[in-house]
C-alpha positions as CSV (number, residue, x, y, z in Angstrom):
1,X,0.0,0.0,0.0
2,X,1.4,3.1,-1.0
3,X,1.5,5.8,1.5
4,X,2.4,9.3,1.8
5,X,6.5,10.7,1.0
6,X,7.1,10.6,4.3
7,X,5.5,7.3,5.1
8,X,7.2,5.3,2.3
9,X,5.8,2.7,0.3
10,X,4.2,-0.6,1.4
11,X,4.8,-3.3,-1.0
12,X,4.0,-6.3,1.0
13,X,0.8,-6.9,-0.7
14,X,2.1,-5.9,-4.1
15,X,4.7,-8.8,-4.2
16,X,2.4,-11.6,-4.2
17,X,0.7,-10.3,-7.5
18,X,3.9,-10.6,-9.6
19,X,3.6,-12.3,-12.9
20,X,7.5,-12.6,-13.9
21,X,10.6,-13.3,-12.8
22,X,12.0,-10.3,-15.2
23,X,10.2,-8.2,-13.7
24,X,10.3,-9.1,-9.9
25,X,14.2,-9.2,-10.1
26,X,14.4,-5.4,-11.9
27,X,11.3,-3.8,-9.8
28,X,12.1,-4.9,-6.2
29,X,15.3,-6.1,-5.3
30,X,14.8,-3.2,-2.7
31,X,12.4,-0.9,-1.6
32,X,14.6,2.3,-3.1
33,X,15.7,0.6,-6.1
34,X,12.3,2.1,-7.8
35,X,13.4,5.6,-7.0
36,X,16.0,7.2,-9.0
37,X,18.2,7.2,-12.2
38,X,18.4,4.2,-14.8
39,X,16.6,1.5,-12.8
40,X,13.4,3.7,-12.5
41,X,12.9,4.1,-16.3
42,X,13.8,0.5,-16.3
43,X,10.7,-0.8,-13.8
44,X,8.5,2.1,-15.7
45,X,9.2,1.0,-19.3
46,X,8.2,-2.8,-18.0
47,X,5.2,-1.6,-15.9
48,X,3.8,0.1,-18.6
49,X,4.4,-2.9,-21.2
50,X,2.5,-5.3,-19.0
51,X,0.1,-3.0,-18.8
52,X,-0.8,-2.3,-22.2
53,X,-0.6,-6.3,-22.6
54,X,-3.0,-7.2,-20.2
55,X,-5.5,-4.1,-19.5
56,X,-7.9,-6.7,-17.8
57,X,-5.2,-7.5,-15.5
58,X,-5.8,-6.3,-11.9
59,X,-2.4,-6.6,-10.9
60,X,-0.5,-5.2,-14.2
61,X,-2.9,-2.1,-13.6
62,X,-2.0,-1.3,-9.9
63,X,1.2,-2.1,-9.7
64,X,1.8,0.7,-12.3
65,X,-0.5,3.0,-10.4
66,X,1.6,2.1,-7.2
67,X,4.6,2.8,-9.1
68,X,3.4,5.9,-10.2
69,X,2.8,7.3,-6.3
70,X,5.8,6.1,-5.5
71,X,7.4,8.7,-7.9
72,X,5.0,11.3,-6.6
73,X,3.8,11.3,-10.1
74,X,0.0,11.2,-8.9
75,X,-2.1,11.9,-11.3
76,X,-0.8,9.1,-13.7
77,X,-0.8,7.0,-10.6
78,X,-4.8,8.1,-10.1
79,X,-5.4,7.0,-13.2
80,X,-3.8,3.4,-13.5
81,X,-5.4,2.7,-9.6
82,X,-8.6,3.9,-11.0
83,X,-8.3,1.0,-13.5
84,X,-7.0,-1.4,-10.9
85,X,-10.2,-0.4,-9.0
86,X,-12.7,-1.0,-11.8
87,X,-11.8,-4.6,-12.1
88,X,-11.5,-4.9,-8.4
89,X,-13.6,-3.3,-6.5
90,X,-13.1,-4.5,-3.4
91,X,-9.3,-4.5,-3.2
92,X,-8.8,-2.5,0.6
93,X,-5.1,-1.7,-0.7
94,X,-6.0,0.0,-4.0
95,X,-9.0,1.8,-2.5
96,X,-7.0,3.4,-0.1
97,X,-4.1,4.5,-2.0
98,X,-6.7,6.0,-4.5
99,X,-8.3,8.0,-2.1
100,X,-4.8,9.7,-0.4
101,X,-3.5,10.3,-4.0
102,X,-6.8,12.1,-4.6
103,X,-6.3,13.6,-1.2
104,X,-2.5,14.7,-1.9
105,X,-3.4,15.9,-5.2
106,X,-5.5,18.5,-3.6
107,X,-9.1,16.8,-4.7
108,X,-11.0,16.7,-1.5
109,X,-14.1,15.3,-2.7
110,X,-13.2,12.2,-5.0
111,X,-11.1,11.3,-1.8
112,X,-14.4,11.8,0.4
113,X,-16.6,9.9,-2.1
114,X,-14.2,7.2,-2.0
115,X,-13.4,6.8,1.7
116,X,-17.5,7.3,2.5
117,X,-18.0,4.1,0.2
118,X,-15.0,2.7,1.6
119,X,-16.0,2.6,5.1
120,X,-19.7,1.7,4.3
121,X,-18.6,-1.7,3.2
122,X,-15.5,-2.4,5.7
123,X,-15.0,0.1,8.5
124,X,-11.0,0.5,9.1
125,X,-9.4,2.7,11.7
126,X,-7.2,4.0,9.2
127,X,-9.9,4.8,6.4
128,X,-11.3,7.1,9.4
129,X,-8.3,8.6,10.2
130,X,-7.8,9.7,6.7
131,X,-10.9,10.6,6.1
132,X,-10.5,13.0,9.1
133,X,-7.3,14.2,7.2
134,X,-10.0,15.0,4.4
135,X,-12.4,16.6,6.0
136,X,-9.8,19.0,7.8
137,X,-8.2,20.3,4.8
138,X,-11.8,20.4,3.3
139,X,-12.5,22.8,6.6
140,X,-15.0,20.8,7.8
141,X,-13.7,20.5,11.4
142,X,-16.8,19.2,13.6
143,X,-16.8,16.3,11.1
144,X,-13.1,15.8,11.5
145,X,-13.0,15.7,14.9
146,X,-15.7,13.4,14.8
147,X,-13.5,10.4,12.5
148,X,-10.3,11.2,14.7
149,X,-12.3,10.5,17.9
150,X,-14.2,7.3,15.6
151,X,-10.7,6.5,14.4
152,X,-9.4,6.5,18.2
153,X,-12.4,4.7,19.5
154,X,-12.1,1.7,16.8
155,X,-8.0,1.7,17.4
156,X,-6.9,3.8,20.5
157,X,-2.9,3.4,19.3
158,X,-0.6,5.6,20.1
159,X,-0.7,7.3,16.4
160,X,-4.7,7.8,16.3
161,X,-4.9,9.3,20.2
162,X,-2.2,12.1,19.3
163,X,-3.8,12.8,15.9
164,X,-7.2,13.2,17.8
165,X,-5.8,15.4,20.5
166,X,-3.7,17.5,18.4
167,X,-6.5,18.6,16.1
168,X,-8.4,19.4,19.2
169,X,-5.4,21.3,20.1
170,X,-4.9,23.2,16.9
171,X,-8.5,24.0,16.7
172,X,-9.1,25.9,19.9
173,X,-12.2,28.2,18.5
174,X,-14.5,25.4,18.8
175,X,-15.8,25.4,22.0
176,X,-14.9,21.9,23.5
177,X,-11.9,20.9,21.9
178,X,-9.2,22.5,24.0
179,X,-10.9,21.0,26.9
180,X,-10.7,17.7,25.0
181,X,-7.6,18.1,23.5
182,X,-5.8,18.2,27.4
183,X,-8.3,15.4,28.2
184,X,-6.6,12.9,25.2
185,X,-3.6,14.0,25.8
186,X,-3.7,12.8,29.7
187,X,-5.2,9.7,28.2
188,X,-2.4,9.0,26.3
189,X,0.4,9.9,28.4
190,X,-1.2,7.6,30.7
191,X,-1.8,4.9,28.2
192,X,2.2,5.4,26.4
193,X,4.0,6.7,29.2
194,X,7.1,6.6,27.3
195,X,5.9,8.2,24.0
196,X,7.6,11.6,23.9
197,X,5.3,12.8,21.5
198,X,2.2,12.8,23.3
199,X,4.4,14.0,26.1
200,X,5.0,17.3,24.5
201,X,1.7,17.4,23.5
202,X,0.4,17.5,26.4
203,X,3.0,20.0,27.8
204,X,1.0,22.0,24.9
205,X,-2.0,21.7,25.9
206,X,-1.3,22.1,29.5
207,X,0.5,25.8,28.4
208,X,-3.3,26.4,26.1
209,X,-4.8,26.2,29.1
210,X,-2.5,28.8,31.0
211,X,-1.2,25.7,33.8
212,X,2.5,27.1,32.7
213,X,4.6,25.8,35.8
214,X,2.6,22.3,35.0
215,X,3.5,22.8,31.0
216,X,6.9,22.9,31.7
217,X,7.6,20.2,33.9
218,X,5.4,18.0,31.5
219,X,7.8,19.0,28.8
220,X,10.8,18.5,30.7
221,X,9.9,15.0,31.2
222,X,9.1,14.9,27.8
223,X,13.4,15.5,27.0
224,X,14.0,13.1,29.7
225,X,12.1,10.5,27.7
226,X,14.3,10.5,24.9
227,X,17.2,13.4,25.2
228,X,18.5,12.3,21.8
229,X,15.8,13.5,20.2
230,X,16.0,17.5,19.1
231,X,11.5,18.4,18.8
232,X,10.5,18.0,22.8
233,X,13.6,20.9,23.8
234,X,11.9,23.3,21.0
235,X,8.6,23.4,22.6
236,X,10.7,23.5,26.2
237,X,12.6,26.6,25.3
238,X,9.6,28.4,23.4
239,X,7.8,27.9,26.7
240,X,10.8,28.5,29.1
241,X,9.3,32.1,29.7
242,X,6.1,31.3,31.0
243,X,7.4,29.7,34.4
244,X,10.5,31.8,35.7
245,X,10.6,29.0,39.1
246,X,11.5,26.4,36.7
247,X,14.4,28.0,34.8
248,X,17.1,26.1,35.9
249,X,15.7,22.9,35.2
250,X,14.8,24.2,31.6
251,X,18.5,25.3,31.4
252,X,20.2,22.0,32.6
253,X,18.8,19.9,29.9
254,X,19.4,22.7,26.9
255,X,23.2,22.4,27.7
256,X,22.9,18.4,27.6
257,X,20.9,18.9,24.1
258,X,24.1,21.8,23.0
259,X,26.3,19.2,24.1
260,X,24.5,16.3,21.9
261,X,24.2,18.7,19.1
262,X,26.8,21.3,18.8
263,X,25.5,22.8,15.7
264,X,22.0,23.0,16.6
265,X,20.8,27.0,15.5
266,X,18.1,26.9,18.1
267,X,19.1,24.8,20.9
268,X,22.5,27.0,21.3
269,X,19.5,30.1,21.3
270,X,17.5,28.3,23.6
271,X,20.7,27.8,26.1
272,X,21.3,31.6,25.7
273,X,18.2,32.9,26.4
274,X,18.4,30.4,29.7
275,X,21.5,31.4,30.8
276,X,20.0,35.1,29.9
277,X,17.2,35.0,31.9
278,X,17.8,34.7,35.9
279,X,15.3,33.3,38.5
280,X,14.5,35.3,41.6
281,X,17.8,35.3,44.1
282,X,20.1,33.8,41.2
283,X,23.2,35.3,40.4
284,X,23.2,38.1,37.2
285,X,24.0,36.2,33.8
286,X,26.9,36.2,32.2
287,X,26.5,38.0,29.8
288,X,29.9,37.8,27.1
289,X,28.9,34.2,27.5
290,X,25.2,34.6,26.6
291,X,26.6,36.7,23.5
292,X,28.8,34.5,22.7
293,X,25.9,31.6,22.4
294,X,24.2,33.8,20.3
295,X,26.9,34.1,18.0
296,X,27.2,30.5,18.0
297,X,23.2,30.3,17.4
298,X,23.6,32.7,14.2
299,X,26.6,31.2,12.4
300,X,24.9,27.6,13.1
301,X,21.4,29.0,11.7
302,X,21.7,32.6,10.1
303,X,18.2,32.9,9.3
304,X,17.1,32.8,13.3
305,X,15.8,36.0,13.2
306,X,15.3,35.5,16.7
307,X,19.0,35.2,17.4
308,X,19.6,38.6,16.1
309,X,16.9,40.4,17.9
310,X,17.9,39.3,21.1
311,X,21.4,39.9,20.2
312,X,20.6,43.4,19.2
313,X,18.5,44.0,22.8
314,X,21.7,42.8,24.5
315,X,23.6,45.3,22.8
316,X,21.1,48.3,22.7
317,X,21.3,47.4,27.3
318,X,24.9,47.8,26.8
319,X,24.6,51.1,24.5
320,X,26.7,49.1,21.9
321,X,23.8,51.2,19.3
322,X,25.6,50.5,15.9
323,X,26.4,46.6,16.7
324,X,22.2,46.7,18.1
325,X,21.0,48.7,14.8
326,X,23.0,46.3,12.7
327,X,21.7,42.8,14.1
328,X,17.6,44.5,14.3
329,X,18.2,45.5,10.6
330,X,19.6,41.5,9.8
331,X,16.2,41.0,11.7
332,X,13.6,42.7,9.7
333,X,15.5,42.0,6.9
334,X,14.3,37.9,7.6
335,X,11.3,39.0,9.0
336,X,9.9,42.2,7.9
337,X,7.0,42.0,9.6
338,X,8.4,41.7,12.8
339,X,6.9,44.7,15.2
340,X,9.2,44.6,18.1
341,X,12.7,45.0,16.0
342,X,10.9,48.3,14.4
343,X,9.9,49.8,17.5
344,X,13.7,49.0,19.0
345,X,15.0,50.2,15.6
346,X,12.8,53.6,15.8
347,X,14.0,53.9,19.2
348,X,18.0,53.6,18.6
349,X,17.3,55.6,15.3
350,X,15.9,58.5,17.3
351,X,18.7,58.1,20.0
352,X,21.0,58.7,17.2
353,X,19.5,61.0,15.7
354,X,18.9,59.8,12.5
355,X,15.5,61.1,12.2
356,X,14.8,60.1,8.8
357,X,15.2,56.2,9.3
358,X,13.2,56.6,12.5
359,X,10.2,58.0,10.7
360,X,10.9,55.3,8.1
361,X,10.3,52.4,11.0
362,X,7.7,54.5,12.5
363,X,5.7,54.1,9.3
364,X,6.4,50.7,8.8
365,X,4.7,50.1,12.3
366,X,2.1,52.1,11.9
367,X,1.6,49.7,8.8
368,X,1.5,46.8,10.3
369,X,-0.8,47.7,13.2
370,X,-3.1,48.4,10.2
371,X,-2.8,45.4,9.0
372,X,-3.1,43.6,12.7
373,X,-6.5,45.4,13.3
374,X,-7.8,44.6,10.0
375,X,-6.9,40.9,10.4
376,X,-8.4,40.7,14.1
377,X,-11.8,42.4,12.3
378,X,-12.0,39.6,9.7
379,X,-11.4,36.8,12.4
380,X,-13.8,38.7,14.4
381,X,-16.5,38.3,11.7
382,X,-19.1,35.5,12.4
383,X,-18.8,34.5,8.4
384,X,-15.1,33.7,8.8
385,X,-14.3,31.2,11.4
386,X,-12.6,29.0,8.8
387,X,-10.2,32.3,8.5
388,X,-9.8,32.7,12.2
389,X,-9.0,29.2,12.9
390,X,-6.3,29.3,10.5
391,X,-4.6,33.0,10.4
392,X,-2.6,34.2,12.7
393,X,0.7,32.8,14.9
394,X,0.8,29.5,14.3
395,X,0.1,27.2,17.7
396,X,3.3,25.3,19.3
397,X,1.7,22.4,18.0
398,X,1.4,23.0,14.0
399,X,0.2,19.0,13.0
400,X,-0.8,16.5,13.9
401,X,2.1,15.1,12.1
402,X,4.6,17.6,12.8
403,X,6.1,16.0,16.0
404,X,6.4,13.0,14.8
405,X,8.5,13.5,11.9
């Protein structure tokens, strides 16, 4: 069964329906031997000659439409799987690789069509997961919370209760689903205690819900799980603010992840901005050596616009102006709409007394508080919550698939 890039391809079930040993010894003497140079013009040139040979054969059909996903090439795989599917209807395998390659080729209702019939003659967990996949993109949310929790409830695995509570967690305008989303997440925590993912997400949810001291020793735990593995400390040190008490323990496993990975961009930021900030009755930071991680940050990952703003506020403190206008200019340079490096740049600008590029940045923010109160009008608008549920900053936790890649 084919799946998604990122999933690979399943030929298990493919195997059994070869009709030659020419072919089985060119087509799958491996799994990647399919996917580049000579050897995949090779496999295509004999797919598509069995094919044309045998256009009543089931098998010659799909295996060329699985081919054809393989290589991303979907709609040519679409249309060899719809063949497949006219001679057998009732192939699981064919059905659902037809409906995600109508799904990944952006057409939402051939891929709702087919998973509906699907289910109504052989209800999987997995043809309800992606039909919730479906109806998400297709902004139907109510109905795809509805097949995550059915997709949970026929298979509570450790893959459908995260996708379930992560929608609810990215979809907190409809009332419920935060509430829900912190509720799965406990579930599964307490069902995979020692699944990272579902750790961090419910460090996540805990943080939706304001219970910030609770979100980070969640997450914290979450690192402890696995400390090899880079995602948890990302959604530790974006949270690190939100519970000053807990500061030390956040910076104690950043230096074991800088120490893992020494040319991690954000973890060496992270570190910094640990080492920066100070909890009540703890010695001042040092700061050359904060500077000196953010340095390290920048040359590691020079478009962590983040990197240079902080390293520009630590020299505007120290009245260093020109080394704190240069590092906010690199910063609106990667992210011009960034409101906070303006304001800081219309400030040192005016300090300086370069009026002129002051009133420039002044403008420039003006502009984008425009723009802010325009886009907080059309969320506000009862016609638009598909807009409002997908504008704005995007939430800690981006997909349901995002952590777990």
């Amino acid at each position: 069964m084919w799946k998604s890039a990122s999933c690979g391809l399943r030929i298990a079930g493919t195997l059994s329906l070869l009709p030659f040993a020419t072919f089985t010894a060119l087509a799958f003497q491996s799994a990647s031997a399919i996917t580049t140079g000579e050897t995949a013009r090779q496999v295509e040139q004999t797919l598509l000659q069995a094919a044309k040979q045998s256009p009543d054969d089931f098998g010659a059909q799909q295996r060329l439409g699985e081919f054809y996903l393989q290589q991303n090439r979907l709609q040519q795989g679409i249309l060899y799987l719809q063949k497949a599917q006219r001679l057998n209807p009732q192939d699981y395998n064919t059905g659902y690789d037809l409906s995600l390659a109508y799904l990944n080729s952006g057409d939402n209702a051939n891929a709702s069509t087919q998973l509906h019939t699907m289910i109504a003659q052989r209800e999987t967990a997995e043809l309800d997961d992606l039909l919730a996949e479906v109806d998400e993109k297709s902004g139907d949310y109510k109905a795809a919370a509805l097949e995550y929790h059915r997709a949970a409830q026929l298979d509570p695995s450790e893959n459908n209760i995260f996708d379930l509570a992560s929608f609810l967690l990215q979809h907190p305008n409809y009332e419920g689903f935060l509430d829900n989303a912190l509720k799965f997440f406990e579930y599964g925590v307490e069902k995979y205690p020692r699944s990272a993912k579902m750790t961090v997400g419910l460090g996540v949810a805990l943080y939706a819900e304001g219970k910030y001291d609770d979100a980070v020793r969640t997450l914290c735990a979450a690192v402890d799980l696995d400390p090899t593995d880079p995602k948890p400390f990302q959604f530790l040190g974006k949270v690190s603010t939100a519970s000053p008490a807990r500061i030390p323990e956040i910076r104690d496993r950043l230096q074991k992840i800088v120490q893992l990975y020494p040319g991690n961009g954000p973890a060496i930021y992270y570190y910094a901005m640990c080492l920066w900030r100070r909890s009540e009755g703890e010695a001042a930071a040092d700061l050359p050596t904060v500077e000196a991680l953010l340095k390290r940050a920048i040359a590691a990952a020079p478009a962590l616009y983040e990197a240079h703003f902080e390293l520009g506020i630590l020299y505007q403190d120290q009245q260093r102006y020109q080394d704190a206008i240069r590092e906010l200019n690199q910063t609106v340079a990667l992210r011009p709409d960034f409101n906070r490096a303006h304001y800081r740049l219309f400030l040192l600008y005016s300090r300086t007394h370069q009026k002129q590029l002051a009133d420039e940045h002044l403008a420039i923010l003006k502009q984008i508080k425009h723009e802010d109160a325009e886009a907080e009008e059309a969320e506000d608008n009862p016609m638009s919550t598909q807009a409002k549920s997908t504008q704005g900053e995007k939430p800690l936790v981006s997909s349901s698939k995002a952590v777990t890649k």
